[in-house]
N, CA, C and O atoms as a MOPAC input file, in Angstrom:
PM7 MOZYME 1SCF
protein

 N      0.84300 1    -1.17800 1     0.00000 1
 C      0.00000 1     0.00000 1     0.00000 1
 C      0.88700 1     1.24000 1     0.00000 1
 O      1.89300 1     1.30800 1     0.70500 1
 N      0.44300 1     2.32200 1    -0.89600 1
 C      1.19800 1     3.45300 1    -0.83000 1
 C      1.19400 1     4.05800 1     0.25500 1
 O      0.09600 1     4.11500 1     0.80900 1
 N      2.26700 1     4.66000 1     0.89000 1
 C      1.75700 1     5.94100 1     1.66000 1
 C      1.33500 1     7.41000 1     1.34600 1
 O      1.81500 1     8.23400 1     0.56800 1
 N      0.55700 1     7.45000 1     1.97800 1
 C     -0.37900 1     8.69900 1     1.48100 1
 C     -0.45400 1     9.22100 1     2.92100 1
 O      0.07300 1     8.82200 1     3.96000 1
 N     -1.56900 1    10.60300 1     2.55000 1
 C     -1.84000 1    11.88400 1     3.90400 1
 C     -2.59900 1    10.80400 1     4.47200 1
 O     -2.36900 1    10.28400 1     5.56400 1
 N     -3.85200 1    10.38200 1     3.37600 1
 C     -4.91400 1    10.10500 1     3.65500 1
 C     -4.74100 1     8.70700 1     4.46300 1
 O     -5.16300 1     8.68800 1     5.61900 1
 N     -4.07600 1     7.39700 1     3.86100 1
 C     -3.66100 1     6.17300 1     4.60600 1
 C     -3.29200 1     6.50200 1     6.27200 1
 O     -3.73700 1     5.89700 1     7.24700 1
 N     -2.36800 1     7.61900 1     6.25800 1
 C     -1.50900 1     7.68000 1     7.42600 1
 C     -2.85300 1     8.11800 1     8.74100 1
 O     -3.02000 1     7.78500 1     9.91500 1
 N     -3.70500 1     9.13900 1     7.63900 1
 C     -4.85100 1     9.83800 1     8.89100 1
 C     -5.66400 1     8.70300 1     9.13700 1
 O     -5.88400 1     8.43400 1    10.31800 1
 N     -6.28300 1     7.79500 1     8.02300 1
 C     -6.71200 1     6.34200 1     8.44600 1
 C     -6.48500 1     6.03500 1     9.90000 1
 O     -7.14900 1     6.29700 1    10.90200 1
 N     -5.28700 1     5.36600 1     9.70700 1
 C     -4.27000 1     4.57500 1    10.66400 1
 C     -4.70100 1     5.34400 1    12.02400 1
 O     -5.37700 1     4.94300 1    12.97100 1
 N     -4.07100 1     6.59300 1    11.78800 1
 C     -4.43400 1     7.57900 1    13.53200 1
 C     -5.89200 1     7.70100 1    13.78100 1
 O     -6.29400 1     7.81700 1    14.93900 1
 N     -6.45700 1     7.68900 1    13.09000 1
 C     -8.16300 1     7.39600 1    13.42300 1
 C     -8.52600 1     6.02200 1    13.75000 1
 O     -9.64300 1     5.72100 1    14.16800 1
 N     -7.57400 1     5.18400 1    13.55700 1
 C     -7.96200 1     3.96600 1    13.93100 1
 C     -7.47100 1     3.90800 1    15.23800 1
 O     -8.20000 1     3.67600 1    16.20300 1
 N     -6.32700 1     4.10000 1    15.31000 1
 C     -5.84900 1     3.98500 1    16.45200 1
 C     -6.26400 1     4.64600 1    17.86400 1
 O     -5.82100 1     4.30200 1    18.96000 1
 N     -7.31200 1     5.78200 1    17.58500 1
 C     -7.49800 1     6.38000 1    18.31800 1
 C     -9.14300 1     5.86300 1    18.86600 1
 O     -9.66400 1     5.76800 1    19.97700 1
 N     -9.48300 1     5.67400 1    17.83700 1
 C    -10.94100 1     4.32000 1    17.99900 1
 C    -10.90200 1     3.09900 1    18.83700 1
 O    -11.74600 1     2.56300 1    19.55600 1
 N     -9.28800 1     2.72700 1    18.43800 1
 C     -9.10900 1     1.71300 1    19.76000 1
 C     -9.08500 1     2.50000 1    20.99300 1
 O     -9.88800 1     2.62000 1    21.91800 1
 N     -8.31500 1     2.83600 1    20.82500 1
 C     -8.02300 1     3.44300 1    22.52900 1
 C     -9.24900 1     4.33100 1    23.25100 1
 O     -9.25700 1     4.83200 1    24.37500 1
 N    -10.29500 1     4.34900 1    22.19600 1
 C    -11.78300 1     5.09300 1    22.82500 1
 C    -12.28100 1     3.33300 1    23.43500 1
 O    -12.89400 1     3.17500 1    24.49100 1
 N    -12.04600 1     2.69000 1    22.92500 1
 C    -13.20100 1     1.17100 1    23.07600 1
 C    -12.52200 1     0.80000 1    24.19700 1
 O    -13.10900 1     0.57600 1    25.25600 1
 N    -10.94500 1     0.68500 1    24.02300 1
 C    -10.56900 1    -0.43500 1    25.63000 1
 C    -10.64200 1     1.14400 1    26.55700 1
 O    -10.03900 1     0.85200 1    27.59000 1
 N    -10.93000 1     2.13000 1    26.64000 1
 C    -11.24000 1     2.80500 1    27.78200 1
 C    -12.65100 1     2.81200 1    28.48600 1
 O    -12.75800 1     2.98700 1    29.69900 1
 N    -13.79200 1     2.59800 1    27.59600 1
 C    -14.56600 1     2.38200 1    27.47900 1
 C    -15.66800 1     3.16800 1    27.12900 1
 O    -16.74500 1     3.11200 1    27.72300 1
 N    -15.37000 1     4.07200 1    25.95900 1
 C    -15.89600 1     4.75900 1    25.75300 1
 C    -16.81000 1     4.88600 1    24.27500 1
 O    -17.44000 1     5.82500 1    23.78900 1
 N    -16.50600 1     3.17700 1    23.71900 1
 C    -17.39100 1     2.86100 1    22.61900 1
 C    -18.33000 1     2.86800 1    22.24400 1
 O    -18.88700 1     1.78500 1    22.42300 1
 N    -19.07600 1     3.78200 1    21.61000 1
 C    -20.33700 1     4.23100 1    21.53800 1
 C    -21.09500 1     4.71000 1    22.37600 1
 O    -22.23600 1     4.34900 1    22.66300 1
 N    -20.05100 1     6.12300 1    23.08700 1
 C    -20.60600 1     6.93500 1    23.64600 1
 C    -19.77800 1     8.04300 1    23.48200 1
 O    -20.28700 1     9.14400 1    23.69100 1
 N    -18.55900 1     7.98100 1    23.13900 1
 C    -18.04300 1     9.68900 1    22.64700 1
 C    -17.43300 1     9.54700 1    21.32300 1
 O    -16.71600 1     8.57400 1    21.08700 1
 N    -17.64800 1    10.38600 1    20.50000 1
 C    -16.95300 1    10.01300 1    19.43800 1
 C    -15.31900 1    11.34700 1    19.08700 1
 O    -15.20000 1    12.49500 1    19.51500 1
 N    -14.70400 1    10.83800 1    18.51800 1
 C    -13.42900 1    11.72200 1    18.70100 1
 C    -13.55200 1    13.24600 1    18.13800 1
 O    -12.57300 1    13.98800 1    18.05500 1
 N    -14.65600 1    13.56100 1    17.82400 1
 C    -15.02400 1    14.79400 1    17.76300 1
 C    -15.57900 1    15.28600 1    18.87400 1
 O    -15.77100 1    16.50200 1    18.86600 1
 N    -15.86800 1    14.73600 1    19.75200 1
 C    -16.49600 1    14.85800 1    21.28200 1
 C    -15.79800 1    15.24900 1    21.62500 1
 O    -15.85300 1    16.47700 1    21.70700 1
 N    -14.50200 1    14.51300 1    22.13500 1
 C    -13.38400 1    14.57700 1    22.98700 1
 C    -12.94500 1    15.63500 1    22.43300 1
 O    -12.80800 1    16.55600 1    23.23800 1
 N    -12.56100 1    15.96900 1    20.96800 1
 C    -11.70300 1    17.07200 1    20.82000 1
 C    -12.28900 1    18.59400 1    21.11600 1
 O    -11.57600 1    19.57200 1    21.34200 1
 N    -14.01900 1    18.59100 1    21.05800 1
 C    -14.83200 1    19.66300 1    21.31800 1
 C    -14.77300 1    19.81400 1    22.69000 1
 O    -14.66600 1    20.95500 1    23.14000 1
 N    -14.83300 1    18.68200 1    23.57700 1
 C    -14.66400 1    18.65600 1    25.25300 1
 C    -13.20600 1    19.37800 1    25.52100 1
 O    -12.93400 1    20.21200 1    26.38400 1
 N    -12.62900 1    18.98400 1    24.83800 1
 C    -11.18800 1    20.00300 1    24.80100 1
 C    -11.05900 1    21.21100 1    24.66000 1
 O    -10.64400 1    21.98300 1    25.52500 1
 N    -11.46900 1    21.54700 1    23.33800 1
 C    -12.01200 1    22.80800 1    22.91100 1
 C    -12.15300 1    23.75200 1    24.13000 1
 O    -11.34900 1    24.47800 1    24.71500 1
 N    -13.57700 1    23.45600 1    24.31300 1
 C    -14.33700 1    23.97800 1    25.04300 1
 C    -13.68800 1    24.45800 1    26.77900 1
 O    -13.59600 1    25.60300 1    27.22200 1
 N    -13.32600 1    23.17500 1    27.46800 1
 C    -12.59700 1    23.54800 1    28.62300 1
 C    -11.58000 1    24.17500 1    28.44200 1
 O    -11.41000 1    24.98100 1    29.35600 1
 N    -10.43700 1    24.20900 1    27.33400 1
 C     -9.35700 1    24.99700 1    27.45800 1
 C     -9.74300 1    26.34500 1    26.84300 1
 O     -9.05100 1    27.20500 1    27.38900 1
 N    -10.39800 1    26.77800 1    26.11400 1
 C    -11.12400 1    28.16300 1    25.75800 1
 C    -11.96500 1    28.74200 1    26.97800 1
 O    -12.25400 1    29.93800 1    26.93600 1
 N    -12.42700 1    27.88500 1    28.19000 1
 C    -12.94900 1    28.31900 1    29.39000 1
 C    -11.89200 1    28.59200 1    29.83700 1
 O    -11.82200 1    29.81800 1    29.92600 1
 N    -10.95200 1    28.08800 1    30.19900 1
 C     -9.52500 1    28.68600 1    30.59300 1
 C     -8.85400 1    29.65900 1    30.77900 1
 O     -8.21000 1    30.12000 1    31.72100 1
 N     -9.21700 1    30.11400 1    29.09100 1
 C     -8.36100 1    31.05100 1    28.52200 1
 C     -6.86000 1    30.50900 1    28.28100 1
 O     -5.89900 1    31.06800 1    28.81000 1
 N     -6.75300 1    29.59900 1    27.60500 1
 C     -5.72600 1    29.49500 1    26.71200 1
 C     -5.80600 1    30.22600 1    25.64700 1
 O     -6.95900 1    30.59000 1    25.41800 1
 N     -4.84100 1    30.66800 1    24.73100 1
 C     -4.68600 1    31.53300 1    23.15100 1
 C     -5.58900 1    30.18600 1    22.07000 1
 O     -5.26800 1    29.06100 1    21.68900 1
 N     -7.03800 1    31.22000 1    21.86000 1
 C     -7.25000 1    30.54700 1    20.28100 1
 C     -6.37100 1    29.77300 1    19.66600 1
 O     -6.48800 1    28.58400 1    19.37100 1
 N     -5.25100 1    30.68700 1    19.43500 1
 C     -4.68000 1    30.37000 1    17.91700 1
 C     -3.87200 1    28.66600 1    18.97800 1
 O     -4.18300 1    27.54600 1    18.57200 1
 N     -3.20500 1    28.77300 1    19.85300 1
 C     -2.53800 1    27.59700 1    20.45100 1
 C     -3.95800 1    26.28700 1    20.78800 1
 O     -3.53900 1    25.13000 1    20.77900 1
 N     -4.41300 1    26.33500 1    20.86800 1
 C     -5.55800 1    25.46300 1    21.03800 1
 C     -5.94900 1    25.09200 1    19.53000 1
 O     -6.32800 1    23.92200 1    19.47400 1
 N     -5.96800 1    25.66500 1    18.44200 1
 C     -6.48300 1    25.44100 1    17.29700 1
 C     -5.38800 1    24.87000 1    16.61200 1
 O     -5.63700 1    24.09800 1    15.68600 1
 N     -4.18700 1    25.12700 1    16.92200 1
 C     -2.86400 1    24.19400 1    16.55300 1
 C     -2.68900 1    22.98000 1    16.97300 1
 O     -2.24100 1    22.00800 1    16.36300 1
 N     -3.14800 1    23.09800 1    18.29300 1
 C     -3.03900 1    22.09300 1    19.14700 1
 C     -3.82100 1    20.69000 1    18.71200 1
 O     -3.40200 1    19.54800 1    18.90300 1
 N     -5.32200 1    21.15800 1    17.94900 1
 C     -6.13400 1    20.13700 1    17.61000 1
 C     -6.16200 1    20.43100 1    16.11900 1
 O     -7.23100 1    20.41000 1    15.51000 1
 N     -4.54600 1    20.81500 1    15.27800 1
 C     -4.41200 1    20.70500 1    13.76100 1
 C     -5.25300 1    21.29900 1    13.35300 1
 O     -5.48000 1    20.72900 1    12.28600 1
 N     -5.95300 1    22.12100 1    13.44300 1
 C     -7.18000 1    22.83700 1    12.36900 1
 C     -5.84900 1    24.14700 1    12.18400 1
 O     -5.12900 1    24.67600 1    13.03100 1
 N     -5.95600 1    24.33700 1    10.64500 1
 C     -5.23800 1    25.16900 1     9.78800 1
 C     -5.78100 1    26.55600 1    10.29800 1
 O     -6.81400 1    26.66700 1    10.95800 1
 N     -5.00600 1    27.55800 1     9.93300 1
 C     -6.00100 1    29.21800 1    10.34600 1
 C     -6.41500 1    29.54900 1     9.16600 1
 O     -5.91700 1    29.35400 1     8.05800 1
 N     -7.86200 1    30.33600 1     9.66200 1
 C     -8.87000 1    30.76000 1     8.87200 1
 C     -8.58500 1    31.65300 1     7.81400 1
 O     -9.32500 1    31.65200 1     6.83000 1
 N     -7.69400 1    32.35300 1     7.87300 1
 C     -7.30800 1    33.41400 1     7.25600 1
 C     -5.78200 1    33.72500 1     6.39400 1
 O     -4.76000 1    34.33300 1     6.71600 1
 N     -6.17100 1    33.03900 1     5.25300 1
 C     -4.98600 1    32.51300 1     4.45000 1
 C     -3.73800 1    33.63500 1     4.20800 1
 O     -2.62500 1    33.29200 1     3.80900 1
 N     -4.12500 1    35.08100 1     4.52700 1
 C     -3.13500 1    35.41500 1     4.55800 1
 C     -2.05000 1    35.31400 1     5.91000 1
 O     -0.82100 1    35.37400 1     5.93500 1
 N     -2.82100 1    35.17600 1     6.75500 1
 C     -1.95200 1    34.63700 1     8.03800 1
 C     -1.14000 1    33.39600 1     7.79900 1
 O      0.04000 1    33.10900 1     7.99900 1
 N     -2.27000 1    32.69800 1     7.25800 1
 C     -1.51100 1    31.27900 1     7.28800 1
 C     -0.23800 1    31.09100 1     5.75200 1
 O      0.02700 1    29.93800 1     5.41200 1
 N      0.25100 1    31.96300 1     5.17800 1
 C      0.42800 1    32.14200 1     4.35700 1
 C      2.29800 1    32.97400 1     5.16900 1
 O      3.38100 1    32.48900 1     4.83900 1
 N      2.22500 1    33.76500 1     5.81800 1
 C      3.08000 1    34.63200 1     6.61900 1
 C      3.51500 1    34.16000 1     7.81500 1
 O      4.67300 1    34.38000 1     8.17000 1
 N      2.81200 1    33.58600 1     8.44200 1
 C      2.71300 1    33.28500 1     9.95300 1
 C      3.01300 1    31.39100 1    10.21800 1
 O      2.08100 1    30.58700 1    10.25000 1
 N      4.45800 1    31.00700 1    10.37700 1
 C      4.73300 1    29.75900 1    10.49200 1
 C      4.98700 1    29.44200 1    12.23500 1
 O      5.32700 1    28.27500 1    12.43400 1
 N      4.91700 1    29.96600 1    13.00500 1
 C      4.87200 1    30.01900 1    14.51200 1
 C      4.30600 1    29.00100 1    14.71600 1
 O      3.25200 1    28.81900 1    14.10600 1
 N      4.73300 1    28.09600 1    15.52800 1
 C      4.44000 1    26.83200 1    16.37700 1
 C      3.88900 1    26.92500 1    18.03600 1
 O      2.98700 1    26.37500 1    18.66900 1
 N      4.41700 1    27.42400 1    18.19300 1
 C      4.21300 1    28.18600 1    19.71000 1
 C      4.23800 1    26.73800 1    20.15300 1
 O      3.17700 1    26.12500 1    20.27700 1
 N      5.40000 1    26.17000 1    20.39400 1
 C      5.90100 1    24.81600 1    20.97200 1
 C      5.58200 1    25.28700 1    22.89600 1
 O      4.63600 1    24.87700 1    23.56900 1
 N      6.36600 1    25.94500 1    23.22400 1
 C      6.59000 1    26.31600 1    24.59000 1
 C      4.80400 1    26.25900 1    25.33300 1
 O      4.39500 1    25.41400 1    26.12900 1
 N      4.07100 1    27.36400 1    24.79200 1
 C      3.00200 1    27.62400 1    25.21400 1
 C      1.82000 1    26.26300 1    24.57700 1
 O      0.69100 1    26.04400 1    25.01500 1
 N      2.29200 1    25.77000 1    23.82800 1
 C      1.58200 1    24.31200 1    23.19300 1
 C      1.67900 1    22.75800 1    24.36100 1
 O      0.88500 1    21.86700 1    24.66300 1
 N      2.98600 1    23.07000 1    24.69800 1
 C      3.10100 1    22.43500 1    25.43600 1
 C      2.40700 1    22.25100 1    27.23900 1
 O      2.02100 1    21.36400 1    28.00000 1
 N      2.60500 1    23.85000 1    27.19900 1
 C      1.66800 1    23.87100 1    28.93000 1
 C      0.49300 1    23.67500 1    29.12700 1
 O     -0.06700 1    23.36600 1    30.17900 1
 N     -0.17500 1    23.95200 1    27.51200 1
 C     -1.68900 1    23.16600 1    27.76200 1
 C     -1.78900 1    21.87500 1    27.57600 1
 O     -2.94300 1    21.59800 1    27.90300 1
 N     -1.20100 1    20.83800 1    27.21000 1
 C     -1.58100 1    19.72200 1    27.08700 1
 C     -0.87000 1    18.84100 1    28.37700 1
 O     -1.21000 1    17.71500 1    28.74200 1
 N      0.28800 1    19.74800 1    28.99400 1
 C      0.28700 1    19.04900 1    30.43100 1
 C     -0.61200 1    19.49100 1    31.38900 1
 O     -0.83600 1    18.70000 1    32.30500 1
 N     -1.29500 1    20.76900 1    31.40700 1
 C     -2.69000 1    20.75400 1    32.25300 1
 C     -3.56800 1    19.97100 1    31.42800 1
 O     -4.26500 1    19.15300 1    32.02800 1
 N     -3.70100 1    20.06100 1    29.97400 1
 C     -5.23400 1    19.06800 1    30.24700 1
 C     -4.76200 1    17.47800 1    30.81100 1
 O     -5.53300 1    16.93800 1    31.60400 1
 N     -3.67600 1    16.84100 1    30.45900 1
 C     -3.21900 1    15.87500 1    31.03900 1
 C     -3.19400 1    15.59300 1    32.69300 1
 O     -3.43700 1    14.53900 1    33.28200 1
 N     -2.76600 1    17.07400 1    33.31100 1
 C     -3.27800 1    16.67900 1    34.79100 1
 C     -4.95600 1    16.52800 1    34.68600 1
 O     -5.53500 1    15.53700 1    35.13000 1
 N     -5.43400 1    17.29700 1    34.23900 1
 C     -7.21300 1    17.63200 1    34.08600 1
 C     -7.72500 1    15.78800 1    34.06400 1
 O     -8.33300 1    15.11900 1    34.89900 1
 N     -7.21900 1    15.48300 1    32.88100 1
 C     -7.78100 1    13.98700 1    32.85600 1
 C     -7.31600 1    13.49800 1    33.54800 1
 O     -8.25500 1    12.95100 1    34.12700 1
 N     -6.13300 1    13.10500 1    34.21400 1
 C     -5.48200 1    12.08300 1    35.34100 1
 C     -6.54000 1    12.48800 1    36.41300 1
 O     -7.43800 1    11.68300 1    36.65800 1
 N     -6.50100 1    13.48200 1    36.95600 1
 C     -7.37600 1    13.63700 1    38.39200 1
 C     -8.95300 1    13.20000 1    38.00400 1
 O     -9.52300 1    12.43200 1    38.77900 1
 N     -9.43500 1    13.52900 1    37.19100 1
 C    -10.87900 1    13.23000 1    37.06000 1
 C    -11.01800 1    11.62100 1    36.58000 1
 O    -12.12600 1    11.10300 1    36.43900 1
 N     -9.84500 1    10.94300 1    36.36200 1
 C    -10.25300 1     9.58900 1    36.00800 1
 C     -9.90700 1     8.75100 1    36.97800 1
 O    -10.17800 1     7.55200 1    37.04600 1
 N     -9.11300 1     9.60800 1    37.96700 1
 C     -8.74300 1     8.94300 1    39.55700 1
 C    -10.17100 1     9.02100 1    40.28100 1
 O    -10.17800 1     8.31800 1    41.29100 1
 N    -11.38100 1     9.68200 1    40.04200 1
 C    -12.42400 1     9.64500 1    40.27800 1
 C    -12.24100 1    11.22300 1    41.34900 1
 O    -13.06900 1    11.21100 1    42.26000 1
 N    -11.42000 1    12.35800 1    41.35300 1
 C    -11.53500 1    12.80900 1    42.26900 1
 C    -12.08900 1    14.76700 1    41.44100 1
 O    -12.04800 1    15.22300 1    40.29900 1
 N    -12.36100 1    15.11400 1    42.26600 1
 C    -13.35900 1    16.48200 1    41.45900 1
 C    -12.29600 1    17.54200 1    40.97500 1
 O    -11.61000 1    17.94900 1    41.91200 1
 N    -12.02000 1    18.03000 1    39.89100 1
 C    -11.07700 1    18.35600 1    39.39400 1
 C    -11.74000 1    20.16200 1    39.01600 1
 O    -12.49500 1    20.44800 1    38.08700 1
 N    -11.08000 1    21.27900 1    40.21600 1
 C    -11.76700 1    22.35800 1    40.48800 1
 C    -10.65800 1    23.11600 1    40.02700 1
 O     -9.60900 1    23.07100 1    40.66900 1
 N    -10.79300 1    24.14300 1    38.49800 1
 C    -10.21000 1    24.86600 1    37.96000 1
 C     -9.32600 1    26.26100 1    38.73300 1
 O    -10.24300 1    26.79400 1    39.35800 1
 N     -8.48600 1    26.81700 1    38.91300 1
 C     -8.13600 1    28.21000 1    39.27800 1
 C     -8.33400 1    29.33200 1    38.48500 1
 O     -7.59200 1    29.89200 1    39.29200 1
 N     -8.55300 1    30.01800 1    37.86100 1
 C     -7.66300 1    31.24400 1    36.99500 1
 C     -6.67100 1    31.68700 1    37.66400 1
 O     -6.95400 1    32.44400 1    38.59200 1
 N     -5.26400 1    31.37900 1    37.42700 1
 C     -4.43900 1    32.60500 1    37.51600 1
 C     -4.14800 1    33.63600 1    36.38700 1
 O     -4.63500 1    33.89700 1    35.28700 1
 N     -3.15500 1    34.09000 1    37.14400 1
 C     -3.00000 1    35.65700 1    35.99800 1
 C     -2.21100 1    34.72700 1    34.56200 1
 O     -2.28400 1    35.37600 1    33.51800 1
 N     -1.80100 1    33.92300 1    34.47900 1
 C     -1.82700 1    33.18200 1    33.09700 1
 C     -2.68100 1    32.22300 1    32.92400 1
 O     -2.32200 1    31.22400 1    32.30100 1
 N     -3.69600 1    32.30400 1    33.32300 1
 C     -4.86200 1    31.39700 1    33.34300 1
 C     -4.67900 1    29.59600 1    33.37700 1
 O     -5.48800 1    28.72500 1    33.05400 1
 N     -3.43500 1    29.50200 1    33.84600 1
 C     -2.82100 1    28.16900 1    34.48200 1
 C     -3.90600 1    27.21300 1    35.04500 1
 O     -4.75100 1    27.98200 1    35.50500 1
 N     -4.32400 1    25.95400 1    35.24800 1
 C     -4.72800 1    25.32100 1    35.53600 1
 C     -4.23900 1    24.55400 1    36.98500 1
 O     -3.29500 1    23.79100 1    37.18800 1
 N     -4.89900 1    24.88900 1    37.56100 1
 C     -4.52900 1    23.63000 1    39.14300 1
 C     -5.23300 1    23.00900 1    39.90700 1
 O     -6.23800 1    23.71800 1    39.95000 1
 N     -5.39300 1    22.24500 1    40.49000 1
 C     -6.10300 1    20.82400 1    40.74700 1
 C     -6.03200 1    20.71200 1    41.75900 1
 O     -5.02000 1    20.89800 1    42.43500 1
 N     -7.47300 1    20.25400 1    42.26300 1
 C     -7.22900 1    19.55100 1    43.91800 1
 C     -8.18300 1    18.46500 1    43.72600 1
 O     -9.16400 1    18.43200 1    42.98400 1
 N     -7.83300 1    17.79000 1    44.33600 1
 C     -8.98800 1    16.63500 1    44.95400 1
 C     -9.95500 1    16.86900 1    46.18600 1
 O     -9.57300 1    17.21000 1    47.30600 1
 N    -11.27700 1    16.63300 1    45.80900 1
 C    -11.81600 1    16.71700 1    46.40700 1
 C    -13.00300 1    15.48900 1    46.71200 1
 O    -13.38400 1    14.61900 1    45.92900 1
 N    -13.38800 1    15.70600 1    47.95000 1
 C    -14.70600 1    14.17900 1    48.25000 1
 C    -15.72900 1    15.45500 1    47.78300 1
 O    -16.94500 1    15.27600 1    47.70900 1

């Protein structure tokens, strides 16, 4: 089989279908869920649009940006996906996972009964 965009996005959609089923979440979220559940809490946040929209590969709207503007924003890409990563660890430990705002709108966690 050739490799292609399209084969390779296959494959990661598959793979990610598994890992929805042995969690147990087969036919009840679909990976547009999860990525909108993402969305959504880290835009409650206040993380940067544009780093959240990188974050979940959607291209920018506005081709002359995307055209000029090759910025990765690795550093700040990175601090959201280790808070949402604490976000899911604590809430799948079963324990209540209660947001802060700080003045960089940082994420921190407590457990709670």
């Amino acid at each position: 089989m050739r490799r292609t965009w399209r084969n390779e996005r296959l494959k990661t959609w598959a793979r990610f279908s598994g890992m929805q089923s042995r969690m147990g979440y087969k036919d009840r979220m679909t990976g547009h869920g999860f990525r909108g559940l993402a969305s959504t809490i880290l835009h409650e946040q206040g993380y940067a649009h544009e780093h959240i929209e990188l974050q979940l590969a959607h291209a920018p709207g506005n081709a002359v940006s995307a055209a000029y503007n090759h910025a990765l924003y690795l550093e700040s890409r990175a601090k959201v996906m280790r808070d949402w990563a604490n976000f899911l660890e604590l809430t799948q430990r079963g324990g209540k996972a209660i947001p802060f705002r700080g003045s960089t709108a940082s994420m921190i966690f407590s457990i709670t009964n």
